[in-house]
C-alpha positions as CSV (number, residue, x, y, z in Angstrom):
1,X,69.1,86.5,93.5
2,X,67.4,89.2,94.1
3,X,68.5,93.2,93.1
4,X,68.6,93.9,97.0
5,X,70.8,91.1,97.9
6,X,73.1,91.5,94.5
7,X,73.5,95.0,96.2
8,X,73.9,93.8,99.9
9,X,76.7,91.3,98.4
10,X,78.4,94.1,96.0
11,X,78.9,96.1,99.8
12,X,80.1,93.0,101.9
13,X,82.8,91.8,99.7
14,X,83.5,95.7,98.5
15,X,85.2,94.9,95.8
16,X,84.0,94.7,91.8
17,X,87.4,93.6,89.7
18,X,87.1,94.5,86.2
19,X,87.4,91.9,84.1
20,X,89.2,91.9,80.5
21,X,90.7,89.6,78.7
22,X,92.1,88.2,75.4
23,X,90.0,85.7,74.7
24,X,87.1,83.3,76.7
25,X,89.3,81.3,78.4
26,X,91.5,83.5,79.9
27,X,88.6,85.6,81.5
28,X,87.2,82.2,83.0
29,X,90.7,81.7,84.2
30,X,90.9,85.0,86.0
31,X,87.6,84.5,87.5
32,X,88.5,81.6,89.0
33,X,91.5,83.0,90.2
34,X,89.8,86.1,91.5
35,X,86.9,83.7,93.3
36,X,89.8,81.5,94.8
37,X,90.9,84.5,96.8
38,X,86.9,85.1,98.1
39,X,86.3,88.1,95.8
40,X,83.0,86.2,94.4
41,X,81.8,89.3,92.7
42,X,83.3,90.4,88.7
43,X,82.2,92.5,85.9
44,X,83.3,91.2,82.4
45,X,83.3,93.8,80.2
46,X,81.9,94.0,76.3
47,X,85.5,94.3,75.3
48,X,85.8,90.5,76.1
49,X,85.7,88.9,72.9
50,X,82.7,86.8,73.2
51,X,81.3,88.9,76.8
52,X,78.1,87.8,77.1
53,X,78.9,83.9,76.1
54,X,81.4,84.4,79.2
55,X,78.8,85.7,81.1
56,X,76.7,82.5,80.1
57,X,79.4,80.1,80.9
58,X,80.1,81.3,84.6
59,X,76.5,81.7,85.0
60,X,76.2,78.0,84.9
61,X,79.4,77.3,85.7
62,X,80.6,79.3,88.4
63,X,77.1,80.1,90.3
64,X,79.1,81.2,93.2
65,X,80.1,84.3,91.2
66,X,77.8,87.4,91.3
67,X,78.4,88.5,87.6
68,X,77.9,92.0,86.3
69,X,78.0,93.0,82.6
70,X,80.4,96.0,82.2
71,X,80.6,98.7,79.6
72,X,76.9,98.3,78.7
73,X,76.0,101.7,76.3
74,X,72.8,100.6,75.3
75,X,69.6,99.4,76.5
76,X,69.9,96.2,73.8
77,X,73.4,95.1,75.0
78,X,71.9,95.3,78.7
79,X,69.1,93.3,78.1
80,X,71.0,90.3,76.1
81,X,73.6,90.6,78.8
82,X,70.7,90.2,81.7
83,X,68.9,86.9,79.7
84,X,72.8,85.3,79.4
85,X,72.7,85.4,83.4
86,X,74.1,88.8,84.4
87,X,73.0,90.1,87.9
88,X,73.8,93.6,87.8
89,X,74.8,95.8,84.3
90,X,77.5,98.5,84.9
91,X,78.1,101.8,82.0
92,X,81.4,103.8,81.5
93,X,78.5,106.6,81.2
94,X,75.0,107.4,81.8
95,X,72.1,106.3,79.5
96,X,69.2,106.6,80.3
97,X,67.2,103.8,78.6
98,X,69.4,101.5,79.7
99,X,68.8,102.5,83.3
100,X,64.9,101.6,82.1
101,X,65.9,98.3,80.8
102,X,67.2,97.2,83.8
103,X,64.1,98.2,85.7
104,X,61.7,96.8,83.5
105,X,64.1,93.3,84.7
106,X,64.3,94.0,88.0
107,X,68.5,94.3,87.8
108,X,70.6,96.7,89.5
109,X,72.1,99.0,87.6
110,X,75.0,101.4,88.2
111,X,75.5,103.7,85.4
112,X,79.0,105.7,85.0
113,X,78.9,109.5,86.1
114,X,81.8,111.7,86.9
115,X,80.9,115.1,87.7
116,X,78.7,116.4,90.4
117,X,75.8,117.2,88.0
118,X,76.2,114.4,86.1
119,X,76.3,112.0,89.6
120,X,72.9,113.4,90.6
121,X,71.4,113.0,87.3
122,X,72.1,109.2,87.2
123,X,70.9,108.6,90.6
124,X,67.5,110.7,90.0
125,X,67.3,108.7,86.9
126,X,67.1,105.5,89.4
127,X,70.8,104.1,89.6
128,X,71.5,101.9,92.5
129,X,74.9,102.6,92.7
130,X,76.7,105.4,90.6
131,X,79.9,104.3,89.2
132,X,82.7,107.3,89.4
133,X,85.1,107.0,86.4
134,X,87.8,108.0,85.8
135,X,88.1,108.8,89.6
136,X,92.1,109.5,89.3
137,X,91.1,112.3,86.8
138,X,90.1,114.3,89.5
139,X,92.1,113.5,92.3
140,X,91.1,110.0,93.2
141,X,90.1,109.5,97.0
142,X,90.4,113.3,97.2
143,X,87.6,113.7,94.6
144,X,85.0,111.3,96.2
145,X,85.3,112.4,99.6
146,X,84.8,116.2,98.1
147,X,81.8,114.8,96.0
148,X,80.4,112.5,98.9
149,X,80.4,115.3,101.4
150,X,77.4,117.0,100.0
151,X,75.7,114.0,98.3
152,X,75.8,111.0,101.5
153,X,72.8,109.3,100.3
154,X,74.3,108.6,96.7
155,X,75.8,105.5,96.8
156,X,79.4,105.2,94.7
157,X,82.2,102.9,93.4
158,X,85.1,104.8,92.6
159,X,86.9,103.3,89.1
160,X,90.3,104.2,87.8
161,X,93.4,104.8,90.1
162,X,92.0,102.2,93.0
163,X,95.0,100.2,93.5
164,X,96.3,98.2,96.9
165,X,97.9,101.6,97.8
166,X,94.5,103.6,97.6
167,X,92.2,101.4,98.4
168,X,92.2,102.6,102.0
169,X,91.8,106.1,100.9
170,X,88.7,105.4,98.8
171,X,87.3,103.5,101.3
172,X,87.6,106.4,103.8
173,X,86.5,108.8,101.7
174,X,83.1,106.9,101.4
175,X,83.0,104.2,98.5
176,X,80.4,101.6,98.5
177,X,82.8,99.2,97.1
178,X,86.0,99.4,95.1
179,X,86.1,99.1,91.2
180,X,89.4,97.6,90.7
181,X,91.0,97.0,86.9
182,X,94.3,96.0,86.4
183,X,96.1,95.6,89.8
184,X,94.0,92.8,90.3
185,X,92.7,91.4,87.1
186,X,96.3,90.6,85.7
187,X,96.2,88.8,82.6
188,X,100.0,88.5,82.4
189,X,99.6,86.4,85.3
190,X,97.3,84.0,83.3
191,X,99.7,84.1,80.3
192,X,102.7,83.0,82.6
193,X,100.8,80.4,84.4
194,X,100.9,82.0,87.9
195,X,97.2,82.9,88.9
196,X,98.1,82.5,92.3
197,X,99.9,86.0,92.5
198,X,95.8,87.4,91.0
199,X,94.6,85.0,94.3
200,X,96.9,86.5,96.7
201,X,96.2,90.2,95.4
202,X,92.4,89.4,95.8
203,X,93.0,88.4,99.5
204,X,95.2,91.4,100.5
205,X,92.2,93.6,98.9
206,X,89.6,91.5,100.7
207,X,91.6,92.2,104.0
208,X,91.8,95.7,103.1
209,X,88.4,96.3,103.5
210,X,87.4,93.8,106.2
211,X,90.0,95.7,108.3
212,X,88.3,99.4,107.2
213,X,84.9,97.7,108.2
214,X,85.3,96.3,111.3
215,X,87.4,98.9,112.4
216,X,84.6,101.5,111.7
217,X,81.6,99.0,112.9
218,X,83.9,99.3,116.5
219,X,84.2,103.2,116.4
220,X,80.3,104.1,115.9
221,X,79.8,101.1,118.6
């Protein structure tokens, strides 16, 4: 897949769940149960323990799930992330030669920024998509609408306080998706043998922003 349509995909579902987990099989059992409720798009991040052989396994696995390497630092981490099969390489924070790894690869990347200055660093610097974290530091929804009003061409996924209560909110105030941790990715669910409540939670978010998009597709109509 190509960087374009791994974006284009990231925007139609709108959703990126964080993925962490205990151990390998419980992160291939919450992306199952995340993909069952159409969310088809995960980060699994390097606090995994073994992330990037997860990353290998749903890459020939599960090819119907756009997977994205999270909490890259480094350019070396990104690139053995991108040969085990991941499609897009996500940072808690901004480095820049890991922002030049994925170009030299041809991957989207979408670096972590918080702060105005630092938001329009990583997107000079060539980030698809700038990654807001922590958003609820600042004031959540509040705090990317106030950010997004002076900076509409940088794309942004707020991460940290998007929950089924805010997601409307963030959506509102401009997010290209949603970055969505625990309220979704619930590995107590795993544990007690009920991933259907983590399928259910992805379709409510799923509705949640088909509503928010077809509702604003009719308004500028």
């Amino acid at each position: 897949m190509q960087k374009a349509d791994v974006l284009k995909a990231c925007r139609e579902i709108g959703l990126v769940p964080v993925l962490r987990a205990e151990s390998e099989e419980q992160a291939l059992a919450l992306a199952s149960a995340i993909a069952a409720g159409g969310v088809t798009v995960l980060e699994v991040t390097m606090t995994v323990p073994g992330a990037i052989r997860v990353m290998g396994r749903l890459a020939k696995e599960r090819p119907d799930i756009l997977i994205g390497a999270r909490t890259v630092l480094d350019p070396e981490t990104a690139r053995m992330c991108i040969l085990e099969g991941a499609q897009f390489v996500v940072s808690p924070a901004l480095n820049l030669k890991t922002i030049d790894m994925c170009h030299r690869y041809g991957i989207a990347v979408l670096p972590g920024a918080l702060t105005p200055t630092e938001i329009v660093t990583a997107w000079e610097a060539g980030a698809d998509v700038v990654k807001v974290f922590p958003a609820s530091a600042l004031g959540g929804a509040k705090y990317l609408k106030s950010v997004k009003a002076p900076l509409p061409q940088v794309e942004m996924i707020p991460t940290g306080g998007v929950s089924l209560a805010t997601a409307q909110e963030f959506l509102e105030a401009g997010a290209f998706a949603l970055g969505v941790g625990a309220d979704l990715v619930d590995t107590k669910a795993i544990a007690k043998g009920t991933p259907e409540t983590i399928t259910e939670n992805a379709r409510k978010y799923l509705a949640i922003v088909q509503n928010f998009r077809g509702v604003s597709a009719r308004a500028t109509s």
